[in-house]
C-alpha positions in Angstrom: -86.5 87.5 258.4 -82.6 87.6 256.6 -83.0 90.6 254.9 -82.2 89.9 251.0 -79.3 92.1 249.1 -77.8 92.2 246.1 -73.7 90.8 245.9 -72.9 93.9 244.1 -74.3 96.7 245.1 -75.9 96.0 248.5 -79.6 97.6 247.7 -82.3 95.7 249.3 -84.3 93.1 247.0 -87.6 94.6 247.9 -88.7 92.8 244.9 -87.9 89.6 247.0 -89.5 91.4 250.3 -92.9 91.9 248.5 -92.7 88.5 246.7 -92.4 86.8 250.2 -94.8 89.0 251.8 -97.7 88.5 249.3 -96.5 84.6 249.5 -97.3 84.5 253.5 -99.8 86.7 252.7 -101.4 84.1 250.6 -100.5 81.0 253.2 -102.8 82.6 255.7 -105.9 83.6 253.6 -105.6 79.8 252.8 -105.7 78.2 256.4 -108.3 80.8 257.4 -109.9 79.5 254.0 -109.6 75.9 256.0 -112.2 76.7 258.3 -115.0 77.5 256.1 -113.8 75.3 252.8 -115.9 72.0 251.8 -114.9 68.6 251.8 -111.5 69.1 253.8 -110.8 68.2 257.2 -109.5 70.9 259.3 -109.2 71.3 263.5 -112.2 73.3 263.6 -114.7 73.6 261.4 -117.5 76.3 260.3 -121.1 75.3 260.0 -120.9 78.0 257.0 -118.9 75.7 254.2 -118.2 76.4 250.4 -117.5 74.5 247.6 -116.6 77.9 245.3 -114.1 78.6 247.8 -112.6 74.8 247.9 -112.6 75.6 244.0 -110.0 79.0 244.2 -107.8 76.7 246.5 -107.5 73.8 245.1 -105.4 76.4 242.5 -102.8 77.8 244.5 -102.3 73.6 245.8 -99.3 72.8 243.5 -97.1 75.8 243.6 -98.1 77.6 247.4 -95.3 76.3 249.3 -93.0 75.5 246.5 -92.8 79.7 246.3 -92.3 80.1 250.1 -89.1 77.8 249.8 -88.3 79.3 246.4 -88.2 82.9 247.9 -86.3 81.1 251.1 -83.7 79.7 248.9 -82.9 82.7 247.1 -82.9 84.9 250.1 -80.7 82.8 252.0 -78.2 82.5 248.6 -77.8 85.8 248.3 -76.7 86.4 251.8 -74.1 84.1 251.7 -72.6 85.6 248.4 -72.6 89.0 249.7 -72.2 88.4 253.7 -68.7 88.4 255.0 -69.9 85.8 258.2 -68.9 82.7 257.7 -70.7 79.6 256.7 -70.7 78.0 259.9 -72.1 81.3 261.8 -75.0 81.9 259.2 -76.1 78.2 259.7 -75.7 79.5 263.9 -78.3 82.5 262.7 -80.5 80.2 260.8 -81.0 77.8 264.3 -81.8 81.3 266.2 -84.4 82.9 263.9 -85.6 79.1 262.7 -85.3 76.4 265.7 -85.8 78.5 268.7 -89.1 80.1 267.3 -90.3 76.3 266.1 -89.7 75.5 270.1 -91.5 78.5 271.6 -94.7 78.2 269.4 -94.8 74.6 269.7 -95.3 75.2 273.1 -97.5 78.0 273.3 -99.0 78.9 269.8 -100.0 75.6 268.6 -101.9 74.8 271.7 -104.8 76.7 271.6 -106.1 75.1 268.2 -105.6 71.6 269.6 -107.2 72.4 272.4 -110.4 73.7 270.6 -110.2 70.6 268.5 -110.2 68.0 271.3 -113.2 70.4 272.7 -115.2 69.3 269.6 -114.6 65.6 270.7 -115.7 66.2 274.1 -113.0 67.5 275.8 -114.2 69.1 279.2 -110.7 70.4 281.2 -110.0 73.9 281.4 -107.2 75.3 279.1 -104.3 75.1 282.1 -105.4 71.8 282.7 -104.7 71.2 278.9 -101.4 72.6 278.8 -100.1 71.0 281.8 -100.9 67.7 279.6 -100.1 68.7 276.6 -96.7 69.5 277.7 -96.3 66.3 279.6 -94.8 64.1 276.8 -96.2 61.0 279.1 -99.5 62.1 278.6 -102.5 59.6 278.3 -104.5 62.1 276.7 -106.5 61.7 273.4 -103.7 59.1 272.5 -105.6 59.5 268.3 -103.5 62.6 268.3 -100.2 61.3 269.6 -96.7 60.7 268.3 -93.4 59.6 270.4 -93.7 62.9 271.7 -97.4 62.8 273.5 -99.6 65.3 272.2 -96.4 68.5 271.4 -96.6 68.8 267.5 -95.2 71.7 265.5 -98.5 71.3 263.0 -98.8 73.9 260.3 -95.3 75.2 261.5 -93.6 71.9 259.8 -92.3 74.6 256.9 -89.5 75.8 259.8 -88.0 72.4 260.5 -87.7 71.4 256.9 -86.7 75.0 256.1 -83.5 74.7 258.4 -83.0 71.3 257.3 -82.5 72.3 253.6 -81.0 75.9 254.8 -78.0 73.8 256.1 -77.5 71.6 253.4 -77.5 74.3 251.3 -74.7 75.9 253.2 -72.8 72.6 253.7 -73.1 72.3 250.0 -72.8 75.8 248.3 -69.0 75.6 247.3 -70.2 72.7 244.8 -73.5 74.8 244.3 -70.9 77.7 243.0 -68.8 75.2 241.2 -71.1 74.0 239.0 -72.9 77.1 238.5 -69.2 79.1 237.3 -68.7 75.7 235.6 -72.8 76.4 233.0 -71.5 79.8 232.9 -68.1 79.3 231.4 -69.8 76.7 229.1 -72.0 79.2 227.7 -74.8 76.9 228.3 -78.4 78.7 228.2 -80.3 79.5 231.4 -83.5 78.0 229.5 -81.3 74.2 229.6 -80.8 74.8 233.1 -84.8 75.6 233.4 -85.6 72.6 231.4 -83.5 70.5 233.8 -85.2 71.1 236.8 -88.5 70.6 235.0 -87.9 67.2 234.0 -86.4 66.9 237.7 -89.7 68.2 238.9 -91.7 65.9 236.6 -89.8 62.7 237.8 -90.3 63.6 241.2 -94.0 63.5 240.7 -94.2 60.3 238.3 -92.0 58.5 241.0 -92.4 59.4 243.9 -96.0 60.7 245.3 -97.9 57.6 245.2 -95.0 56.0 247.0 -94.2 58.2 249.8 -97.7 60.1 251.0 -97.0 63.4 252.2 -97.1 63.4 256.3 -95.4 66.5 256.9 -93.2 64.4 259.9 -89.9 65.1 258.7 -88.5 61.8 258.9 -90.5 60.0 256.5 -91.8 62.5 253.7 -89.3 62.0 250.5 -91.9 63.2 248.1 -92.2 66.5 250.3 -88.1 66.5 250.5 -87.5 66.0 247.1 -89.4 68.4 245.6 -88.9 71.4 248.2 -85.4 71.1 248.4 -85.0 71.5 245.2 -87.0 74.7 245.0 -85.1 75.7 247.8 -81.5 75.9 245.9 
């Protein structure tokens, strides 16, 4: 995790710390939440469903993930105003601590739940049998859950793909990010205009662009997703 300080004193934000704890926290209570929740699809499924528990999630649905790349943003903000490393290095740190994990899990921590899900649709190969499939990207197996890449997915992890993405556009763009910010300040202009700016940004995004572009969590094709978490994330 980059480890959040202040540009003038250097004192941990433990503030920050907690905030993203309780966040992830929160993001795992909800996909354990998955298993035994109503209505929703999910992987794998409990026979023991609620509707009162579908109820308490459906109220963290608008504003869960926006936090986590809220709490990302700042973090990774205030590390480049008070680290001395330059831009080009910090976006070589954020491929380390982002990328390679995305890579190792994708082959050996998302597994498992696939594998129990293709179970429930009559798969009967032992897990090493899976694997050795599941890693072939030529794979003819349960083509339904297939992209270009056979049956490798980063699933639930999509937040650390998208994370980099926006971590380096932040960096390529943070002199302008600066310049604009000195530019409100000199201005006088009231924090509460700058608030309102990004609501009616937020609002626009929503009235515009969810019905057109369905969230798929692919990267590639998910503007609605893009535009609204990269702008939470600077």
């Amino acid at each position: 995790m980059t480890q959040v300080i202040t540009p003038v004193n250097h004192i941990r934000r433990h503030d920050i710390d907690w905030l993203r704890t309780l966040a992830f926290g929160l993001l795992i209570l909800y996909h354990v939440g998955m298993y035994y929740v109503a209505d929703w699809g999910w992987h794998v499924k409990s026979n023991n469903q609620s509707i009162l528990l579908q109820d308490f999630m459906i109220l963290t649905n608008q504003w869960r993930m926006s936090l986590l790349f809220f709490i990302s943003g700042i973090a990774l903000s205030l590390v480049v105003l008070q680290s001395r490393l330059s831009r080009k290095h910090l976006a070589g740190l954020r491929l380390n601590r982002l990328i390679v994990p995305l890579i190792f899990s994708m082959c050996f921590i998302v597994p498992p739940q696939l594998f129990y899900e293709l179970q429930q649709h009559g798969l009967t190969m032992n897990y090493w049998a899976f694997l050795q499939e599941y890693w072939n990207v030529n794979t003819t197996l349960a083509p339904f859950k297939q992209s270009a890449i056979g049956l490798l997915t980063w699933n639930h992890l999509w937040f650390l793909p998208y994370l980099f993405i926006y971590s380096l556009l932040v960096l390529i763009l943070f002199p302008l990010y600066s310049f604009v910010g000195k530019g409100l300040q000199t201005r006088g202009l009231s924090l509460w205009w700058f608030m309102g700016l990004i609501i009616l940004s937020m609002a626009f995004i929503w009235a515009h662009l969810r019905e057109s572009f369905p969230i798929t969590n692919a990267l590639v094709d998910d503007w609605y997703n893009h535009a609204k978490y990269f702008l939470y994330s600077v």
